[in-house]
Phi, psi and omega in degrees: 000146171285101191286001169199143169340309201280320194265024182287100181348141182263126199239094200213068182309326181308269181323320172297304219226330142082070173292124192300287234257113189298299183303339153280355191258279199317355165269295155005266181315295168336297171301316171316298176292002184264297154358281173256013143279339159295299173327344137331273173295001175261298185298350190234359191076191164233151206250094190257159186282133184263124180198159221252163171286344165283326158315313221276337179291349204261003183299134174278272197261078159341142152252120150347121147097356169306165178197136168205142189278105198275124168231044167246302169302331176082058163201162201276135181241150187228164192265125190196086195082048205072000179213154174255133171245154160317138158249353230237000000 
């Protein structure tokens, strides 16, 4: 598994394995990368987008469940039924 963004394996399942089925290489690809982003994320965390509250207004579409650490309050916020709420 890959201890950094930088050290990720080259993954090229076509070649390797030459699979009748496009879906089997995209089941393939996938696991790979989920692998190593948990591995990633158990050693570096995750990283939430840090933004000021006139940025975070400036966003067009919210989606229920975005999150971003507003630092002009210095608190973590989530998007939820039209509005950002405190989750902190």
């Amino acid at each position: 598994m890959a201890n950094s963004i930088d050290q990720l394996t080259y993954y090229d399942p076509l070649l390797k394995s030459k699979p009748d089925k496009m879906g089997d290489v995209w089941i393939a690809a996938i696991s790979a990368f989920i692998e190593t982003l948990q591995g990633y994320l158990t050693e570096y965390g995750m990283l939430v987008p840090q933004i000021t509250t006139a940025q975070r207004d400036t966003i067009q579409s919210p989606v229920n469940g975005q999150i971003i650490y507003n630092t002009t309050t210095n608190k973590f916020q989530g998007f939820e039924n039209n509005s950002w709420q405190n989750l902190i």
